[in-house]
N, CA, C and O atoms as a Tripos MOL2 file, in Angstrom:
@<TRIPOS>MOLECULE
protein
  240   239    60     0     0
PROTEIN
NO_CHARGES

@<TRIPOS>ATOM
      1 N         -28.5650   46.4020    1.5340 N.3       1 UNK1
      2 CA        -29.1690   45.1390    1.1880 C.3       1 UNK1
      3 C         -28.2280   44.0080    1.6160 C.2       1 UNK1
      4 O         -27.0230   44.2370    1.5110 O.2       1 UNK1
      5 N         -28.5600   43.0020    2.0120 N.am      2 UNK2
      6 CA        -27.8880   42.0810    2.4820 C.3       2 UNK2
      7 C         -27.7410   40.8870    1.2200 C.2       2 UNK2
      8 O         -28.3940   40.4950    0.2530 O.2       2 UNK2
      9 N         -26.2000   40.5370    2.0310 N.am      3 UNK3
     10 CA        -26.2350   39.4890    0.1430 C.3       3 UNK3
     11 C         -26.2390   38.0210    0.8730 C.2       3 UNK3
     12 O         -25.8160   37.6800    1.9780 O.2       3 UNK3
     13 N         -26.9040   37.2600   -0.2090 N.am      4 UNK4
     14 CA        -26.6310   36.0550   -0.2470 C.3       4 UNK4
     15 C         -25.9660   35.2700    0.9050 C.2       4 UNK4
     16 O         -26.5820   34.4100    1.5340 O.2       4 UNK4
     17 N         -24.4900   35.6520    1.1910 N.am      5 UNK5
     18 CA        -24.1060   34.8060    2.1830 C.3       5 UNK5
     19 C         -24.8180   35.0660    3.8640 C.2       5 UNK5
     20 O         -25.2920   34.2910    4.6940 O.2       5 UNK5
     21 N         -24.5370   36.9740    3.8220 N.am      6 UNK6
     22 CA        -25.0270   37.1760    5.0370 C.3       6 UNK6
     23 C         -26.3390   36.4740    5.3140 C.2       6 UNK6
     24 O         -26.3080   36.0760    6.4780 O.2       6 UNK6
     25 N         -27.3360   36.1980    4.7960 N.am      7 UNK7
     26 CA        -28.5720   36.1310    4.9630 C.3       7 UNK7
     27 C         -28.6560   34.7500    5.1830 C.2       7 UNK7
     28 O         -29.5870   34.3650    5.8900 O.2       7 UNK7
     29 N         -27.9110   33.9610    4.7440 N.am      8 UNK8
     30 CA        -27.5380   32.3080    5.1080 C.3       8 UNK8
     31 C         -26.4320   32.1560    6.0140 C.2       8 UNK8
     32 O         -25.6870   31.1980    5.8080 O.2       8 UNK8
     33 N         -26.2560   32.7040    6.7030 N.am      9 UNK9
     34 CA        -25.4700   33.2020    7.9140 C.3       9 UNK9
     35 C         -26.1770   33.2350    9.1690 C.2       9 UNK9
     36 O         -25.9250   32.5950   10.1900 O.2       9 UNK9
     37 N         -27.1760   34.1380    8.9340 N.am     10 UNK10
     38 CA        -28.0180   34.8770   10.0120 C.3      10 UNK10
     39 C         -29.2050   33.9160    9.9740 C.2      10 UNK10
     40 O         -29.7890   33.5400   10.9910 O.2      10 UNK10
     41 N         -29.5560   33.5050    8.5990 N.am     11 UNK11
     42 CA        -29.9740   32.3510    9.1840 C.3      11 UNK11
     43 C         -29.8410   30.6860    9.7600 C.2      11 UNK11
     44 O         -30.7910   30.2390   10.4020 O.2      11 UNK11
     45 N         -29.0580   30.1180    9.5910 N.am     12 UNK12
     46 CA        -28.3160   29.4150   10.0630 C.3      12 UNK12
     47 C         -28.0010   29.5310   11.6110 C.2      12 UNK12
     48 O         -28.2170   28.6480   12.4410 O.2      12 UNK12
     49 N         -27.4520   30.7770   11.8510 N.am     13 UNK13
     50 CA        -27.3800   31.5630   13.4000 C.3      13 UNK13
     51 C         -28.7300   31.1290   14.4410 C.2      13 UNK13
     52 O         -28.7710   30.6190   15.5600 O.2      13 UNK13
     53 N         -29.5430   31.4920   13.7040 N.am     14 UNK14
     54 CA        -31.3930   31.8750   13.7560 C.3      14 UNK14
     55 C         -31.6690   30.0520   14.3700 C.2      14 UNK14
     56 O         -32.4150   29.7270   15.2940 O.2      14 UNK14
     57 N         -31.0660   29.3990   13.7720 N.am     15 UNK15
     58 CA        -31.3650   27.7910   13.9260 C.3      15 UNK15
     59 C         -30.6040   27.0410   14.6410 C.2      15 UNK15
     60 O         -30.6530   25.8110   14.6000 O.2      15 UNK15
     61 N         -29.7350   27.7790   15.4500 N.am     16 UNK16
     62 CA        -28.4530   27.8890   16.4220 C.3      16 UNK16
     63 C         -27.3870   27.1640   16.4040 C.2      16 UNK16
     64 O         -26.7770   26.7330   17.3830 O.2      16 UNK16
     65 N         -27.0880   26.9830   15.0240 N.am     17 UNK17
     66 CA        -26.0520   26.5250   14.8340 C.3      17 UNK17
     67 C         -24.8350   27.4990   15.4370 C.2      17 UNK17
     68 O         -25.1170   28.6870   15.5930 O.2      17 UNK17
     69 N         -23.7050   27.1100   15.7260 N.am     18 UNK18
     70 CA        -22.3320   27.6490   16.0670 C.3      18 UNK18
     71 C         -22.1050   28.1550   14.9400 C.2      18 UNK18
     72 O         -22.6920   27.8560   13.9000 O.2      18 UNK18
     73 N         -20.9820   29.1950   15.1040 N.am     19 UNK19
     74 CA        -20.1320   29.5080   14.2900 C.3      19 UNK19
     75 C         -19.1960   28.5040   13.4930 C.2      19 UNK19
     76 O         -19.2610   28.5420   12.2640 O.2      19 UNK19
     77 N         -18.6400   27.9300   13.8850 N.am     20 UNK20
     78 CA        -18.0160   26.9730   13.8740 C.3      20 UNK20
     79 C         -18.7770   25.9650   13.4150 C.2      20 UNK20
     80 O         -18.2790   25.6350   12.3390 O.2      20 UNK20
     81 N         -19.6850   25.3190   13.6420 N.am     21 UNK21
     82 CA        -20.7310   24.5460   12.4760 C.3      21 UNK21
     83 C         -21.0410   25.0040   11.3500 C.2      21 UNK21
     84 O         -21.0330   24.3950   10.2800 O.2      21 UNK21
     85 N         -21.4010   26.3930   11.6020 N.am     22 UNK22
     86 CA        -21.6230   27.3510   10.3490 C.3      22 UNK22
     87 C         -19.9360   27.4230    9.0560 C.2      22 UNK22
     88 O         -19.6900   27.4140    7.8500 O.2      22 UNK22
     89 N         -19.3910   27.4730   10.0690 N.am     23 UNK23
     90 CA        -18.0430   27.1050    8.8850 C.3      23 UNK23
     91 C         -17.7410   26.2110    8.2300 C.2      23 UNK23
     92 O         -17.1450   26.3610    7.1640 O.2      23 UNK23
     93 N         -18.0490   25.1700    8.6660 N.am     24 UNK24
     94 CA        -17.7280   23.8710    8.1230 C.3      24 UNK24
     95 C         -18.6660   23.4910    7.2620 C.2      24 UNK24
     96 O         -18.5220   22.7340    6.3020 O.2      24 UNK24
     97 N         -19.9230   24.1950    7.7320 N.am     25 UNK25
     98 CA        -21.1010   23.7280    6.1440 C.3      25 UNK25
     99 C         -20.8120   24.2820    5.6700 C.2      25 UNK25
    100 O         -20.3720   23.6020    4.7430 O.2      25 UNK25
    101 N         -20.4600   26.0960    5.2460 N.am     26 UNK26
    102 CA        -20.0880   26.4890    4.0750 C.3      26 UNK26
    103 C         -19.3250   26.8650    3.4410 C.2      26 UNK26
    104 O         -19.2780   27.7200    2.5580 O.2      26 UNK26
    105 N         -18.1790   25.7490    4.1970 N.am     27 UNK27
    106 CA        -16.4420   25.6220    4.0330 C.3      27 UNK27
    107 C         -15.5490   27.0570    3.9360 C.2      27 UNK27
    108 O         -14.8550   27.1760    2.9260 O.2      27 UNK27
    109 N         -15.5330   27.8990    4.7000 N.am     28 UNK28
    110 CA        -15.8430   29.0990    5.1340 C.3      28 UNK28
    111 C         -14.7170   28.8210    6.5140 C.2      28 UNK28
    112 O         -14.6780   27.7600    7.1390 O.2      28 UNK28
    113 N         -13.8640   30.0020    6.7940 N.am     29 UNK29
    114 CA        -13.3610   29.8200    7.7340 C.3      29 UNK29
    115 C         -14.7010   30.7660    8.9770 C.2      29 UNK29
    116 O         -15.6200   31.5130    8.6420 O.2      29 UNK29
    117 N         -14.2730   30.3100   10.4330 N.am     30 UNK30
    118 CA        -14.7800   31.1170   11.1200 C.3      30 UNK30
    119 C         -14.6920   32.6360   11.3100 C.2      30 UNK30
    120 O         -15.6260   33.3540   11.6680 O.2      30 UNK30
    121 N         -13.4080   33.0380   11.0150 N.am     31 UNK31
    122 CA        -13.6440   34.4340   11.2510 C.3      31 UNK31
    123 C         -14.8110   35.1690    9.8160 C.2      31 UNK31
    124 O         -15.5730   36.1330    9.8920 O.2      31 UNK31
    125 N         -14.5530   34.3430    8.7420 N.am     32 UNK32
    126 CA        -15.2740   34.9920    7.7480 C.3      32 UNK32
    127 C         -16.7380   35.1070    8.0000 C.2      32 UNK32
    128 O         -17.3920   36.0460    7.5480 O.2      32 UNK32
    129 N         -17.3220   34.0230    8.8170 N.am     33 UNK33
    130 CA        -18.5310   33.8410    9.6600 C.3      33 UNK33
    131 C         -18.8800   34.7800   10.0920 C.2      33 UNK33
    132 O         -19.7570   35.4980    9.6110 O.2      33 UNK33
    133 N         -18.0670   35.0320   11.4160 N.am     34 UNK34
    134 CA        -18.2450   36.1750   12.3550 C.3      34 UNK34
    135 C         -18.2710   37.9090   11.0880 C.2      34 UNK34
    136 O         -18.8950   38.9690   11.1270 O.2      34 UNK34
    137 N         -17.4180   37.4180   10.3120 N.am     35 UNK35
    138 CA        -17.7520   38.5710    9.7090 C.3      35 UNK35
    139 C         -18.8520   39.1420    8.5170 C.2      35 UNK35
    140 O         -19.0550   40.2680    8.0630 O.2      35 UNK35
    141 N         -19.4200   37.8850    8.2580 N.am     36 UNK36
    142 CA        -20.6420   37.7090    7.2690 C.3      36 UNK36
    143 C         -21.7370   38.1070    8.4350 C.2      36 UNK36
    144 O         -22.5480   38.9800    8.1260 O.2      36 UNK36
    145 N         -21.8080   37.6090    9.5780 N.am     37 UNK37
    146 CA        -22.6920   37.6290   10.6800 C.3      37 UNK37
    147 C         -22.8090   38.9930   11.3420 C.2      37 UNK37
    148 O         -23.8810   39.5100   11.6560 O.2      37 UNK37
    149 N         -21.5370   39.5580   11.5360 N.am     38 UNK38
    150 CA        -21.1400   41.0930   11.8030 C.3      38 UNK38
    151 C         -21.7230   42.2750   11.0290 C.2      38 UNK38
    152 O         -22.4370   43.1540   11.5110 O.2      38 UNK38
    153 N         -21.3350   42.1780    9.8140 N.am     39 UNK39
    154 CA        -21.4040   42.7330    8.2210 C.3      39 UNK39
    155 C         -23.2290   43.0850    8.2610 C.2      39 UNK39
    156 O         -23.7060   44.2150    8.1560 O.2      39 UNK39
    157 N         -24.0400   41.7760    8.4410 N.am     40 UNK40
    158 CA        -25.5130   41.4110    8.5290 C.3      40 UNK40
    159 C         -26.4460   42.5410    9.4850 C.2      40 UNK40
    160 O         -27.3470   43.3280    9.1930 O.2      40 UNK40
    161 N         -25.7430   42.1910   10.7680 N.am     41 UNK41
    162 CA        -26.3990   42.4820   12.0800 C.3      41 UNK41
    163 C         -25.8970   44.2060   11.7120 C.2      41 UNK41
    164 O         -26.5320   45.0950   12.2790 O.2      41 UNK41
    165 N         -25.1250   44.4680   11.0680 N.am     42 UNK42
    166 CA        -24.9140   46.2830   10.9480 C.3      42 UNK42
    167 C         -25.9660   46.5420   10.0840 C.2      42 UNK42
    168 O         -26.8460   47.2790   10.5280 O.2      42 UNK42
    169 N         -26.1570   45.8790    8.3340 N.am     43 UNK43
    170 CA        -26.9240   46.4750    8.3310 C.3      43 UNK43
    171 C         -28.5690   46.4440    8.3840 C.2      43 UNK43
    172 O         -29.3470   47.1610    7.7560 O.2      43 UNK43
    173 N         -28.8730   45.3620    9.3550 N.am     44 UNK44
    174 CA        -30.4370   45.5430    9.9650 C.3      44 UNK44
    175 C         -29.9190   46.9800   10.8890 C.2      44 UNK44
    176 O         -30.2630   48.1590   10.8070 O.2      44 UNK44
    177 N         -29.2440   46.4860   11.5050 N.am     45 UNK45
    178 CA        -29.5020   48.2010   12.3950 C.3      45 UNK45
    179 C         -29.8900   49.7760   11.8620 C.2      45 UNK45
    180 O         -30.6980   50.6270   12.2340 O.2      45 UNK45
    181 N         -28.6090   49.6670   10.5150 N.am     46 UNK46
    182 CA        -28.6510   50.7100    9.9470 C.3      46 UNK46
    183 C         -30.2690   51.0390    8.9480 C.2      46 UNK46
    184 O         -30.7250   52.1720    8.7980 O.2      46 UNK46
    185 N         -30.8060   49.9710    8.4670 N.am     47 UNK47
    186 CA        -32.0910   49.8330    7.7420 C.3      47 UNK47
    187 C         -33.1560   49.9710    8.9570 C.2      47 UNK47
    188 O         -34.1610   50.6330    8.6980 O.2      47 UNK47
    189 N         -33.0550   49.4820   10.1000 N.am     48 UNK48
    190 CA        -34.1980   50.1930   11.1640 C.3      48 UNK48
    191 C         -33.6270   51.6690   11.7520 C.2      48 UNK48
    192 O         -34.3880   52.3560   12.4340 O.2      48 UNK48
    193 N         -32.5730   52.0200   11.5290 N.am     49 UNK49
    194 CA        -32.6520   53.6830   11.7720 C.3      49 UNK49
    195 C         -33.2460   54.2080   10.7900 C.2      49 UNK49
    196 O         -34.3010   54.8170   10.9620 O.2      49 UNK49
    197 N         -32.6740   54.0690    9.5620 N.am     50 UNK50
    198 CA        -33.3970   54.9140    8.3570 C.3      50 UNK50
    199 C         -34.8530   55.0340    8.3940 C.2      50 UNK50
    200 O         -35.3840   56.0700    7.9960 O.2      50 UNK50
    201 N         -35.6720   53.8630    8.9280 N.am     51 UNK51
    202 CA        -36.8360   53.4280    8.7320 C.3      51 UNK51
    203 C         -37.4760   54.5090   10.0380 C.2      51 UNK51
    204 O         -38.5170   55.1640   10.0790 O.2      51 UNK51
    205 N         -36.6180   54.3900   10.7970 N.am     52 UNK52
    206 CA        -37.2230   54.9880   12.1470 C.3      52 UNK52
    207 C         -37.5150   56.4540   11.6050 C.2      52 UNK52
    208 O         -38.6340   56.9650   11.5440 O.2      52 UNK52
    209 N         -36.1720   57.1110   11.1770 N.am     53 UNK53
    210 CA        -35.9000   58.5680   10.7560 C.3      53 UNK53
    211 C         -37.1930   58.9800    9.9820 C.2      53 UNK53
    212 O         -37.8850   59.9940   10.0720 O.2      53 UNK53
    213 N         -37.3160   57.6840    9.0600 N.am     54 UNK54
    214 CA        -38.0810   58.4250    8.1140 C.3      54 UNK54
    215 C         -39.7690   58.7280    8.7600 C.2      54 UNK54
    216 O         -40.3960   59.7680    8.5610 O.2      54 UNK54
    217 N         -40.2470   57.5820    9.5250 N.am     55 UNK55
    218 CA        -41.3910   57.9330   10.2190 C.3      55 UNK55
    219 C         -41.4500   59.4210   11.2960 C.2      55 UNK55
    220 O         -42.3760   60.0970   11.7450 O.2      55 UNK55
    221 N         -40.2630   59.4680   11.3830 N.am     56 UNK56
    222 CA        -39.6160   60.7890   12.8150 C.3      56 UNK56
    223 C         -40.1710   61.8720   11.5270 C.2      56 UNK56
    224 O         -40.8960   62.7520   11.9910 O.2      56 UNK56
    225 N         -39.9820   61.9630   10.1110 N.am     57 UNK57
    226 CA        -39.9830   62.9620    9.5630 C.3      57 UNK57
    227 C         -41.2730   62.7270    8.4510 C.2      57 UNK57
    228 O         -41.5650   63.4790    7.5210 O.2      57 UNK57
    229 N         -41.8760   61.5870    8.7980 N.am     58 UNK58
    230 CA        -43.4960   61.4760    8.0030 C.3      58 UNK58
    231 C         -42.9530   61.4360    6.6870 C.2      58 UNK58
    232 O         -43.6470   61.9610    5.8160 O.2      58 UNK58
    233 N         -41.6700   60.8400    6.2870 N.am     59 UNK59
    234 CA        -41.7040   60.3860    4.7370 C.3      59 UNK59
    235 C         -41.8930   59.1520    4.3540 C.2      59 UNK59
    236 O         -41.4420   58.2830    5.1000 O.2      59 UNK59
    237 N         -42.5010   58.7890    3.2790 N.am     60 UNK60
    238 CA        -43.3760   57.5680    2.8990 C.3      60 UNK60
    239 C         -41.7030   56.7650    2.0310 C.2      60 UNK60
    240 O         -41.7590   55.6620    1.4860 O.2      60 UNK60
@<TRIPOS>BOND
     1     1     2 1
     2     2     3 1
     3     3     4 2
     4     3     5 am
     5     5     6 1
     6     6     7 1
     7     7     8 2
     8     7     9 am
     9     9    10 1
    10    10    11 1
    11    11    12 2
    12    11    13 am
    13    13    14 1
    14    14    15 1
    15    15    16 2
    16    15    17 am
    17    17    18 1
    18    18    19 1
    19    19    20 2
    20    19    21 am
    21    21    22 1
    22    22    23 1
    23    23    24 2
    24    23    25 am
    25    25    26 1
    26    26    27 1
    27    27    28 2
    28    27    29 am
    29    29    30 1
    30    30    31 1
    31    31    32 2
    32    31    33 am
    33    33    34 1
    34    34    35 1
    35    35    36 2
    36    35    37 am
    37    37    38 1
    38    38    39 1
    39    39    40 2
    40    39    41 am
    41    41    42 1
    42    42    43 1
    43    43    44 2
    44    43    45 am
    45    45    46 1
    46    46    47 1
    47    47    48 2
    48    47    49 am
    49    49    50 1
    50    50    51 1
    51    51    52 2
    52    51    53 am
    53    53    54 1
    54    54    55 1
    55    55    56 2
    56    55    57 am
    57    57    58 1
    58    58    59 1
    59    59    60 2
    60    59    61 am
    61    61    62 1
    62    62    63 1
    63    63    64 2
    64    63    65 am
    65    65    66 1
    66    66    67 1
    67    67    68 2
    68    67    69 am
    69    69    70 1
    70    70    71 1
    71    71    72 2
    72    71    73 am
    73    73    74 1
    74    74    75 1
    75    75    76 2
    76    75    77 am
    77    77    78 1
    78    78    79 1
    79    79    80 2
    80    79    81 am
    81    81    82 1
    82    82    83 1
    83    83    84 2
    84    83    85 am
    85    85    86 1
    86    86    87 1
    87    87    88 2
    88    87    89 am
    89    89    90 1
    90    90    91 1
    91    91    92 2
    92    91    93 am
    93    93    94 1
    94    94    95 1
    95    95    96 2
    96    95    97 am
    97    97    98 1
    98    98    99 1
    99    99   100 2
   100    99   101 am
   101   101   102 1
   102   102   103 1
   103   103   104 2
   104   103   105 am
   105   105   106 1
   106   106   107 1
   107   107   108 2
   108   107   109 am
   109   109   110 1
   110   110   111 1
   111   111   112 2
   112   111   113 am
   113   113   114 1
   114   114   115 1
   115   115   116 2
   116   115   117 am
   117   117   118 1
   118   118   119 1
   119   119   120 2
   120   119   121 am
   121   121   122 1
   122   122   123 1
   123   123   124 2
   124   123   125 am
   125   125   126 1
   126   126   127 1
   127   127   128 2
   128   127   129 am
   129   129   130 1
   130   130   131 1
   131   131   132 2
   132   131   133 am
   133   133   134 1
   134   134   135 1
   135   135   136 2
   136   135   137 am
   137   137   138 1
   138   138   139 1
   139   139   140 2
   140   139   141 am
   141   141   142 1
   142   142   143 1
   143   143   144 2
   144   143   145 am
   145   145   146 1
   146   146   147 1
   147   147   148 2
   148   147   149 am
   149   149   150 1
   150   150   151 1
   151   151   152 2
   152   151   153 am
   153   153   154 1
   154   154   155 1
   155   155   156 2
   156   155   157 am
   157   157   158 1
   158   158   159 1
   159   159   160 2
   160   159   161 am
   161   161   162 1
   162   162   163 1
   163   163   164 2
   164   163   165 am
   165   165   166 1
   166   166   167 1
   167   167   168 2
   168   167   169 am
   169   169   170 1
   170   170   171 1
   171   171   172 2
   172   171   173 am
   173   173   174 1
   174   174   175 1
   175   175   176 2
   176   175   177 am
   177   177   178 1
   178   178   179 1
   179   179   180 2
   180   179   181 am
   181   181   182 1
   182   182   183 1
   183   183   184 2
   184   183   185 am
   185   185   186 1
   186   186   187 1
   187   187   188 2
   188   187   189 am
   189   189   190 1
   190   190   191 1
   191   191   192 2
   192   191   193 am
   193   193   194 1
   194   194   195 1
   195   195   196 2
   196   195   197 am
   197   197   198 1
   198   198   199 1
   199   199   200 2
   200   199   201 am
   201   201   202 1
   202   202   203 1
   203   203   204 2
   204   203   205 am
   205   205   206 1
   206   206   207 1
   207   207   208 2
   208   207   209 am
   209   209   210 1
   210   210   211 1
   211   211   212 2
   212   211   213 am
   213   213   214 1
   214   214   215 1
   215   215   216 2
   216   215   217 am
   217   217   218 1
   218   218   219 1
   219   219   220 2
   220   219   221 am
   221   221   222 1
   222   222   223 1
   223   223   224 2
   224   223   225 am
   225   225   226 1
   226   226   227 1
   227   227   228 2
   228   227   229 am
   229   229   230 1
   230   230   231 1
   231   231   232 2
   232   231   233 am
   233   233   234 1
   234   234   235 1
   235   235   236 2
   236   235   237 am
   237   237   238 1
   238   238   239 1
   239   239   240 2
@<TRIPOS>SUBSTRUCTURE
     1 UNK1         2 RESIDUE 1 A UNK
     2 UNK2         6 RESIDUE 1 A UNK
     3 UNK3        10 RESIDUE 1 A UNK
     4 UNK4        14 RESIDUE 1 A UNK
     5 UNK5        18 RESIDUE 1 A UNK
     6 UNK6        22 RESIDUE 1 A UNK
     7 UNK7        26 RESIDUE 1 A UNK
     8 UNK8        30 RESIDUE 1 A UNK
     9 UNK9        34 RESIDUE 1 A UNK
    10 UNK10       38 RESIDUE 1 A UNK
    11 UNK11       42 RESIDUE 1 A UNK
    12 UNK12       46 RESIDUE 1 A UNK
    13 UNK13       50 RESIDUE 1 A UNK
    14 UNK14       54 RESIDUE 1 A UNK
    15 UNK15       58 RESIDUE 1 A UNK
    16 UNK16       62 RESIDUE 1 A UNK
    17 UNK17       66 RESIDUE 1 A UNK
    18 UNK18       70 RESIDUE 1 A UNK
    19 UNK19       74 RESIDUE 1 A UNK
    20 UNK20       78 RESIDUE 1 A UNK
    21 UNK21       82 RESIDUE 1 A UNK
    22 UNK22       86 RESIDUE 1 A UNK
    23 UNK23       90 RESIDUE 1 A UNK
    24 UNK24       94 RESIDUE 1 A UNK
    25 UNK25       98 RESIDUE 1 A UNK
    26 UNK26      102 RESIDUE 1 A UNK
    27 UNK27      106 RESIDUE 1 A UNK
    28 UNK28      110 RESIDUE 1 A UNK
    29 UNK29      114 RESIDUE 1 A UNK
    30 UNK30      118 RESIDUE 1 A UNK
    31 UNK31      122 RESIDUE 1 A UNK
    32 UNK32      126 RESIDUE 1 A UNK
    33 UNK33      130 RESIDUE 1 A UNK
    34 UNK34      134 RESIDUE 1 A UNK
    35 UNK35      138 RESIDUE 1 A UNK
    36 UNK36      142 RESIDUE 1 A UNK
    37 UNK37      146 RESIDUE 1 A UNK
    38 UNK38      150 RESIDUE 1 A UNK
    39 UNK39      154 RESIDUE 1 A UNK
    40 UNK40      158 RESIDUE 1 A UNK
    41 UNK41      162 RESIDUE 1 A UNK
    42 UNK42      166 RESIDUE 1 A UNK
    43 UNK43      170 RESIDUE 1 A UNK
    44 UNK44      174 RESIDUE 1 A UNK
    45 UNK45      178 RESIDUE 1 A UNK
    46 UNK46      182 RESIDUE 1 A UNK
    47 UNK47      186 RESIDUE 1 A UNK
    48 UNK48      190 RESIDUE 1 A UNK
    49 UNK49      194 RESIDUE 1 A UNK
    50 UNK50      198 RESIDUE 1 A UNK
    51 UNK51      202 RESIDUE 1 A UNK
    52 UNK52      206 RESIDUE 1 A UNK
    53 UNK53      210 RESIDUE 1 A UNK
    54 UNK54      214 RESIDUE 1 A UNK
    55 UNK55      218 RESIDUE 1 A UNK
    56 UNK56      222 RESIDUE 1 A UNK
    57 UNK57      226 RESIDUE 1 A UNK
    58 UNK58      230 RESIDUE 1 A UNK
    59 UNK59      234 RESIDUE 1 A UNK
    60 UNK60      238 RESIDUE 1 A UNK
């Protein structure tokens, strides 16, 4: 599940703000960015494998 920051991260991203813009609105250094943004983008990936798997194996 994604928390709070990631998700105002990714979106923010989504509205193309910089990283670096993104820091300064939420007084946030940049690397913590990149890593709220990082952190995010793993787990959509990992939530569309599971999702995939589970259709691969017809569980609801």
């Amino acid at each position: 599940m994604l928390t709070e920051r990631e998700i105002e991260v990714l979106n923010l991203i989504g509205k193309s703000f910089t990283q670096k813009e993104i820091a300064k609105k939420l007084k946030i250094t940049q690397p913590a960015v990149s890593n709220f943004y990082n952190r995010g983008i793993e787990k959509i990936k990992e939530a569309e494998e599971t999702i995939k798997i589970k259709k691969e194996l017809k569980i609801k």
